[in-house]
DRENDO-1510 file (C-alpha; in Angstrom, 1 decimal, always signed):
<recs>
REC; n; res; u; v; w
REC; 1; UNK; -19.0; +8.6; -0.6 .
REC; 2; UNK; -22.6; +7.3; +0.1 .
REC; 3; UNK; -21.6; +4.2; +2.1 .
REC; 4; UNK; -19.2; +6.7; +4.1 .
REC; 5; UNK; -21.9; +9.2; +4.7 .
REC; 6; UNK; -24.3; +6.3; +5.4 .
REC; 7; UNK; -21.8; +4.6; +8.0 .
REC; 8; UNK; -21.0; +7.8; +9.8 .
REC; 9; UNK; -24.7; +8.8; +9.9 .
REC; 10; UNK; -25.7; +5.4; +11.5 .
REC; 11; UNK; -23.4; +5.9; +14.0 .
REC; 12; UNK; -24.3; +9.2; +14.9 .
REC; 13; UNK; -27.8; +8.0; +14.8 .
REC; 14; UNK; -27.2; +4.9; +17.1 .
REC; 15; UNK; -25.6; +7.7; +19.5 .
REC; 16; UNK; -28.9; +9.4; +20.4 .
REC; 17; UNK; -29.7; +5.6; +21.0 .
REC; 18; UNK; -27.3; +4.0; +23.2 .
REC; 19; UNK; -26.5; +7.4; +25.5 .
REC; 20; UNK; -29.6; +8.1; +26.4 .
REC; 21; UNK; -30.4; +4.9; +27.9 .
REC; 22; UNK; -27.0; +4.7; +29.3 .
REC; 23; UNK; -27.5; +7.7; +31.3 .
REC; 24; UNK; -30.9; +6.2; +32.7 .
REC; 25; UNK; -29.3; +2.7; +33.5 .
REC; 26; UNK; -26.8; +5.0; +35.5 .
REC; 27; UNK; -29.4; +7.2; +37.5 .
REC; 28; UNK; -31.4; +3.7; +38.1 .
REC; 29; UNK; -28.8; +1.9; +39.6 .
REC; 30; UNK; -27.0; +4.8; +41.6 .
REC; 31; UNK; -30.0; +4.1; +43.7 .
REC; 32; UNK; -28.8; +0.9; +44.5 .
REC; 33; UNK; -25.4; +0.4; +44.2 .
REC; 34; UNK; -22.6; +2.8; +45.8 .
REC; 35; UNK; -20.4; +2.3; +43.6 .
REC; 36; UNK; -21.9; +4.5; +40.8 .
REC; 37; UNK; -22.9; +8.0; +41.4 .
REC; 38; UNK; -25.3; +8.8; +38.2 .
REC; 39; UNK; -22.9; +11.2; +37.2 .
REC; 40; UNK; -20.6; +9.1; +34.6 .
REC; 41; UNK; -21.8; +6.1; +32.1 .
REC; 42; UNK; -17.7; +5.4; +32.5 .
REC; 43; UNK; -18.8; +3.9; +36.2 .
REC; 44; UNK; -21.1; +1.2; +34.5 .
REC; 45; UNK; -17.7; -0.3; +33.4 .
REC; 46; UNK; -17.3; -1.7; +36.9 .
REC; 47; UNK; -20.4; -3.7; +36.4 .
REC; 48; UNK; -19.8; -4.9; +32.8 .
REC; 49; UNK; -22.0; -2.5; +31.0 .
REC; 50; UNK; -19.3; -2.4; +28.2 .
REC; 51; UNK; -18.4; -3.9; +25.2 .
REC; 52; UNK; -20.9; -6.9; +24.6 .
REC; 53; UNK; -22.3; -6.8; +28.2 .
REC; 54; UNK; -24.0; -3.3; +26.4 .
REC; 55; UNK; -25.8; -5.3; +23.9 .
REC; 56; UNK; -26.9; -8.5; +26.2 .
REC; 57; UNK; -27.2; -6.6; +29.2 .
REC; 58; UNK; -27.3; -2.8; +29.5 .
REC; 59; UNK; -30.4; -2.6; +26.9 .
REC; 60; UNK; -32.3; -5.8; +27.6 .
REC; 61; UNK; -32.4; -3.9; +30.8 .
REC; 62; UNK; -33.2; -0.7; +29.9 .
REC; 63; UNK; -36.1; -2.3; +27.3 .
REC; 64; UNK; -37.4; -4.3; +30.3 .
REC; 65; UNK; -38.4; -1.0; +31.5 .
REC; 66; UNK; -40.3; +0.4; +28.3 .
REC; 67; UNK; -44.6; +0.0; +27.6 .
REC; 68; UNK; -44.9; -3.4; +25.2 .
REC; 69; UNK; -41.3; -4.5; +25.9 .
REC; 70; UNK; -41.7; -7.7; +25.0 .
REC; 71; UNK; -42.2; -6.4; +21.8 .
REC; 72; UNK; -39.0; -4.7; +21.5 .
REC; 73; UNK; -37.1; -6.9; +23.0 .
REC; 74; UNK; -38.0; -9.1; +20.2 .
REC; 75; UNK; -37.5; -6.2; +18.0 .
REC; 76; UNK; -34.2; -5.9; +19.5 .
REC; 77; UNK; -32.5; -9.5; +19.2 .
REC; 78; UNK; -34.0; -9.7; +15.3 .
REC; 79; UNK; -32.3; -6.5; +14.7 .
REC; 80; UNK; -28.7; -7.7; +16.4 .
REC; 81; UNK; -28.9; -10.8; +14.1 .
REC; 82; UNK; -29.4; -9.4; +11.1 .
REC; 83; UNK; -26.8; -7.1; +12.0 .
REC; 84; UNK; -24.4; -10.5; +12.2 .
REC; 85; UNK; -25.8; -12.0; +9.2 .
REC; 86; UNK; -25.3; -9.2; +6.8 .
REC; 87; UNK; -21.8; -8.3; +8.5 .
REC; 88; UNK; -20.9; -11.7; +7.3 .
REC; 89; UNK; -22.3; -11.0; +4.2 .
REC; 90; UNK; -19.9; -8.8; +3.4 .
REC; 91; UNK; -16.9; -10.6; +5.2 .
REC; 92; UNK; -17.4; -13.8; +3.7 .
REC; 93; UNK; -17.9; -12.4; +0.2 .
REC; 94; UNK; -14.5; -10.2; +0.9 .
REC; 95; UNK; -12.5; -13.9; +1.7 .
REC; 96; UNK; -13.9; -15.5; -1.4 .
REC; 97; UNK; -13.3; -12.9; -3.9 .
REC; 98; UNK; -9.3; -12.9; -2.7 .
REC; 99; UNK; -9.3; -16.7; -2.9 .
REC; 100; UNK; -10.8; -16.8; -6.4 .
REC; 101; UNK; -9.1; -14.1; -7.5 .
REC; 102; UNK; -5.7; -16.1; -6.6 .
REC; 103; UNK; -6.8; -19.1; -8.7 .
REC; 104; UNK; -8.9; -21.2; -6.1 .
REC; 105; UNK; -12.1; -20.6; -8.8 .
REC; 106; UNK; -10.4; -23.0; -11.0 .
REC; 107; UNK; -10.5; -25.8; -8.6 .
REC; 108; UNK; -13.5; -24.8; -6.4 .
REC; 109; UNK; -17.1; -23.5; -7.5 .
REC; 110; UNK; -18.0; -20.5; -5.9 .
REC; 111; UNK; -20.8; -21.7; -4.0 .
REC; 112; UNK; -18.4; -24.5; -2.6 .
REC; 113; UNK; -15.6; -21.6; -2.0 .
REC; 114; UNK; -18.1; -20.0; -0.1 .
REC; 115; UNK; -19.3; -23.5; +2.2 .
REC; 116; UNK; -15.9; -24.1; +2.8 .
REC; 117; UNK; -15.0; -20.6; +4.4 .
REC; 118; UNK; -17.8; -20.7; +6.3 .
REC; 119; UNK; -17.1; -24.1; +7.9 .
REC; 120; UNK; -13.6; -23.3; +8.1 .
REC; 121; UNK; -14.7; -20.0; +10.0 .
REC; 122; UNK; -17.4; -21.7; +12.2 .
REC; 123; UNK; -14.9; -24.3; +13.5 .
REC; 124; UNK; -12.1; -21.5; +13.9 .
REC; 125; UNK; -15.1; -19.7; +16.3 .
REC; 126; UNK; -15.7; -22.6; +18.2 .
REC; 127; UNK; -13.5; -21.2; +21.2 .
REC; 128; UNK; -15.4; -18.2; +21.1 .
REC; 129; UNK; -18.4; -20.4; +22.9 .
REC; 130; UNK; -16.4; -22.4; +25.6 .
REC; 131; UNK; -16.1; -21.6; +29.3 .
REC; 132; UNK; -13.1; -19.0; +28.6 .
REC; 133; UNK; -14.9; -18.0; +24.8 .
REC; 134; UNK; -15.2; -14.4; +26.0 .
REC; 135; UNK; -11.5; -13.8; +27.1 .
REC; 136; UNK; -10.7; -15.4; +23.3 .
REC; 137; UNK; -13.4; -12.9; +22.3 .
REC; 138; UNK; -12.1; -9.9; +23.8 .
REC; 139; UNK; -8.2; -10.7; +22.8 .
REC; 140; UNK; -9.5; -10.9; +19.5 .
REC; 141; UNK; -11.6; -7.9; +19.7 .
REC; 142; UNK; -8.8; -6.2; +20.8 .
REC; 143; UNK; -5.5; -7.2; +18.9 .
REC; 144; UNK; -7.4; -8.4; +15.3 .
REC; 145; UNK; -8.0; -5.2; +13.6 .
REC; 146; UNK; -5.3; -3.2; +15.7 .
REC; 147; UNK; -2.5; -3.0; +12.6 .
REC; 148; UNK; -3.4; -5.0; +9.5 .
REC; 149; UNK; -6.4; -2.8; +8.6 .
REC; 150; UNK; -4.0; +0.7; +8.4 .
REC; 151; UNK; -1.1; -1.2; +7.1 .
REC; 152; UNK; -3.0; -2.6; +4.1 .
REC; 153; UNK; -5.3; +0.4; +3.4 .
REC; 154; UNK; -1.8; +2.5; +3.5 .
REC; 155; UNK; +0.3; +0.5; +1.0 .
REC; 156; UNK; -3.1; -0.3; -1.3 .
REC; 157; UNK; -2.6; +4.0; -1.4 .
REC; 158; UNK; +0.7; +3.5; -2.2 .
REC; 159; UNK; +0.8; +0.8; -4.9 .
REC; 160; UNK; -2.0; +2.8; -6.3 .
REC; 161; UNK; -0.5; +6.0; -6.6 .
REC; 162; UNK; +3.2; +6.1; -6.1 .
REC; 163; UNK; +4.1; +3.1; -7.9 .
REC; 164; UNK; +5.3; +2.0; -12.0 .
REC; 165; UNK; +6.0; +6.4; -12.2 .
REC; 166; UNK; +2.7; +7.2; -12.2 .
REC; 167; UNK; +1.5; +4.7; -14.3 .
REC; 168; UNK; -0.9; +2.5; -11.7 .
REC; 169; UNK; -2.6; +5.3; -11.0 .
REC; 170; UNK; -3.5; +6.6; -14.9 .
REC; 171; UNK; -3.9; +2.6; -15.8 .
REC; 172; UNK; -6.6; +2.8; -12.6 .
REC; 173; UNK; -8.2; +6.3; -13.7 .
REC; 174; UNK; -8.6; +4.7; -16.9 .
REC; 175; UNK; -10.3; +2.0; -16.2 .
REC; 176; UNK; -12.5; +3.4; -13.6 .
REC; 177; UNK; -14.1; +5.6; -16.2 .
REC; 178; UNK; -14.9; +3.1; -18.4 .
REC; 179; UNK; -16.6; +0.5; -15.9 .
REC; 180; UNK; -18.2; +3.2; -14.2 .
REC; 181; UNK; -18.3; +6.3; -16.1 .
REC; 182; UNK; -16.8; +8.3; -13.0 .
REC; 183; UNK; -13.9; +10.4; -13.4 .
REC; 184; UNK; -11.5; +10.6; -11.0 .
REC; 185; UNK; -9.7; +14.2; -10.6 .
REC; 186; UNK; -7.0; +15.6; -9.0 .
REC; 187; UNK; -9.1; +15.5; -5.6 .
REC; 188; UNK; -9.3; +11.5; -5.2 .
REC; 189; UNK; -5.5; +11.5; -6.7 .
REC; 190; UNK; -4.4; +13.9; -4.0 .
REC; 191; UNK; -6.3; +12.5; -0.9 .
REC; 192; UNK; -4.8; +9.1; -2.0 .
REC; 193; UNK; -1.4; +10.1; -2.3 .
REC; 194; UNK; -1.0; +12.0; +1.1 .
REC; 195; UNK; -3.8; +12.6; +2.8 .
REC; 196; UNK; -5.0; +9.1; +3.8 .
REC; 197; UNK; -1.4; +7.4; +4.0 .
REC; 198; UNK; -0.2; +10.4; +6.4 .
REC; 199; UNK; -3.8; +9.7; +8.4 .
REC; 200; UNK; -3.5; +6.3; +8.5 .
REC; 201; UNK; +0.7; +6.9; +9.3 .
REC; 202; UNK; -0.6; +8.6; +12.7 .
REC; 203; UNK; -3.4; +6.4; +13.6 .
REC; 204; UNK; -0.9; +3.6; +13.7 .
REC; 205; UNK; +1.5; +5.6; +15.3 .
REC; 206; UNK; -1.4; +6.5; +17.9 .
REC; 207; UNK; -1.7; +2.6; +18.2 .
REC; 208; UNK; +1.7; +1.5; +19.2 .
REC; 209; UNK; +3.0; +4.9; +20.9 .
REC; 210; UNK; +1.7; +6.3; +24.3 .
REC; 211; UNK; -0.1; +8.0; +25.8 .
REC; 212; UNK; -2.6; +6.7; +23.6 .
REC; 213; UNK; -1.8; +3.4; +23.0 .
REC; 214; UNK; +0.1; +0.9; +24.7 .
REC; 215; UNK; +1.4; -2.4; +24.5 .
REC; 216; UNK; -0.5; -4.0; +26.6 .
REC; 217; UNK; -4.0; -3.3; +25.0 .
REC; 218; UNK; -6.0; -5.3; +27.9 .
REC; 219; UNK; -4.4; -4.3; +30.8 .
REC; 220; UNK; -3.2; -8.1; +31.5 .
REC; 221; UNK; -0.1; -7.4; +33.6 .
REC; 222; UNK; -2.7; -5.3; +36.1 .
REC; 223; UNK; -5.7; -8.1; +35.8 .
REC; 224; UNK; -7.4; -9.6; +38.9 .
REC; 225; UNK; -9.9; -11.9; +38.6 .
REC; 226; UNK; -13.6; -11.7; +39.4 .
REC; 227; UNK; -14.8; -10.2; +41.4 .
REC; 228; UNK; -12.1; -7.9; +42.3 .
REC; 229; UNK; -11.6; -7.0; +39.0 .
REC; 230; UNK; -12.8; -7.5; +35.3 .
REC; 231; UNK; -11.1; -10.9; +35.0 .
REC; 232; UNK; -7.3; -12.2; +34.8 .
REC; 233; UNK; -5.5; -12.1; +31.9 .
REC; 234; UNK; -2.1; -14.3; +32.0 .
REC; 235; UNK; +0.8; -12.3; +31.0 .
REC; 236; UNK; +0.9; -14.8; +27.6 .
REC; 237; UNK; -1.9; -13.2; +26.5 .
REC; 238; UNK; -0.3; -10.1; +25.5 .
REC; 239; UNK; +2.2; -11.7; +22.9 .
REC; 240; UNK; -0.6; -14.3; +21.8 .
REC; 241; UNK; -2.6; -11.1; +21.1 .
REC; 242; UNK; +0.8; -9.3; +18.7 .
REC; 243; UNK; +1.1; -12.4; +17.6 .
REC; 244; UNK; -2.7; -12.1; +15.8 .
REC; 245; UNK; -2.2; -8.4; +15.0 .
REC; 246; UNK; +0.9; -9.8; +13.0 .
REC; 247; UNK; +0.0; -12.7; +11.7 .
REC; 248; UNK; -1.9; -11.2; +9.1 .
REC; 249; UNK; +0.6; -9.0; +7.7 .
REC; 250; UNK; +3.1; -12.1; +7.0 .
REC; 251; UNK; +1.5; -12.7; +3.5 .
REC; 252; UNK; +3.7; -9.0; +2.8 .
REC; 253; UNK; +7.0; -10.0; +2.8 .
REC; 254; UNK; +6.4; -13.7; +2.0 .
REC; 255; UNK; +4.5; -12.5; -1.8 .
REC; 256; UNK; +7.9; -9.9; -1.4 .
REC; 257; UNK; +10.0; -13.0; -1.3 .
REC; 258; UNK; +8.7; -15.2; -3.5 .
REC; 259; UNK; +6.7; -12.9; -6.0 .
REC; 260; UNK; +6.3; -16.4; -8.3 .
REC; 261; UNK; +3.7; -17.1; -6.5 .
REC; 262; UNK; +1.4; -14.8; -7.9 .
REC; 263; UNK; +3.3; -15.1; -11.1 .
REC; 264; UNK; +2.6; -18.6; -11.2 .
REC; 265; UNK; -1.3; -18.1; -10.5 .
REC; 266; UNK; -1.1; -15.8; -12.9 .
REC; 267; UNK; -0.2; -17.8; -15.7 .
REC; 268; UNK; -2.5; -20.5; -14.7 .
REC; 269; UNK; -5.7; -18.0; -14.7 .
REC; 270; UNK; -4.2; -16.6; -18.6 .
REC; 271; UNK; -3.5; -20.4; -19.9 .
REC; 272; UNK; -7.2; -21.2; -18.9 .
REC; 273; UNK; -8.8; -18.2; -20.2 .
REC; 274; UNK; -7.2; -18.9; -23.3 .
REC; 275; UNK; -8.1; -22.3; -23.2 .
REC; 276; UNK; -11.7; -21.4; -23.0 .
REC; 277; UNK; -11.2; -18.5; -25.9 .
REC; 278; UNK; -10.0; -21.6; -27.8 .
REC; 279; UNK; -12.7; -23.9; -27.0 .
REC; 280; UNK; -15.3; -20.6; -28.1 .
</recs>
């Protein structure tokens, strides 16, 4: 609940932020450019002020403008890196934990786990910083995180509470009281069981259905290049962009199809621990 609260308050907080300097960049350059009225932040679209053109050029802009800007500009860029560091932080630490929890701690330390995601990661981002690195950016941006994260948070709910009769759940409750002395009641139980898996049913359902979403996320089929438009996207780029908002999701029915897998890790992780019990 605090991280939630926290989350939702820094965004709300970043909003009194980023709108109004939006709306000054707008007045500013209505006075030079026809195009935008200073009526609508949407027009700053047309000139790139969106996406990561608001970070590396809307507010170095607007913080050109400001008494001491030098200082915050400073300010600024410090802040956006920390901003990456501890967001990978948390991503990398999310990788390694899977990977050692599927048996890669017995053959890898955990600091050389974590090296080797990271190197494996920074040579995967490498097209992210070539000529063409921001249409790779954006087709990630945009296709990434546009299934997998509803689809997994929805059947973690329902593996949780729907599945072994009851008994996940109860095994779950159990434990979560004794690691962390909380109690969870019939509220967590309930918003578990139907409220987040019929959410996260319609925000899918809001992704791959119009009028709000469409299949063509990035408008590639209607693309010109600059400067006519915001650049050309080849019609390819729509299935290589399903093709990463899938690809994720193939570990589902693969661990369906071969559950030995896991059974197999598993055994390996009990023999060892017993091993070491032995050894004690």
């Amino acid at each position: 609940m605090s991280v939630s609260i926290i989350n939702c308050g820094t965004s709300v907080f970043a909003g009194f932020v980023v709108f109004p300097l939006l709306g000054y960049l707008a007045s500013e350059l209505s006075h030079v450019d026809p195009c935008i009225s200073g009526k609508s932040i949407d027009e700053l679209k047309s000139i790139g002020l969106s996406g990561t053109g608001l970070a590396f050029i809307a507010f170095p802009i607007a913080i050109s403008q400001m008494p001491g800007s030098f200082l915050f500009a400073v300010l600024f860029f410090i802040m956006l890196l920390a901003l990456g560091i501890d967001s990978q932080f948390a991503m990398v630490e999310s990788v390694v934990t899977v990977l050692s929890d599927a048996g890669l701690e017995h053959r890898l330390s955990r600091p050389a786990l974590s090296g080797t995601v990271c190197l494996v990661s920074y040579v995967l981002g490498l097209v992210f910083v070539t000529r063409g690195g921001i249409y790779w950016f954006n087709l990630f941006d945009n296709y990434s995180c546009l299934l997998v994260l509803f689809v997994v948070t929805g059947l973690e709910c329902v593996g949780l509470t729907w599945t072994s009769a009851g008994q996940t759940w109860q095994d779950f409750k159990t434990k979560c009281q004794e690691w962390t002395g909380i109690r969870l009641g019939l509220r967590f139980q309930t918003a578990w069981k139907w409220i987040c898996p019929l959410l996260l049913a319609v925000l899918i359902m809001a992704d791959i259905t119009p009028p709000l979403g469409k299949f063509d996320l990035m408008g590639a089929e209607t693309s010109l290049p600059y400067p006519e438009g915001d650049g050309y996207l080849p019609s390819w780029s729509i299935y290589i962009g399903w093709c990463l908002a899938l690809l994720p999701m193939l570990a589902i029915p693969i661990i369906a199809a071969f559950p030995h897998i896991l059974a197999t890790t598993e055994e390996s992780q009990k023999t060892t621990e017993t091993a070491a019990e032995v050894n004690c």
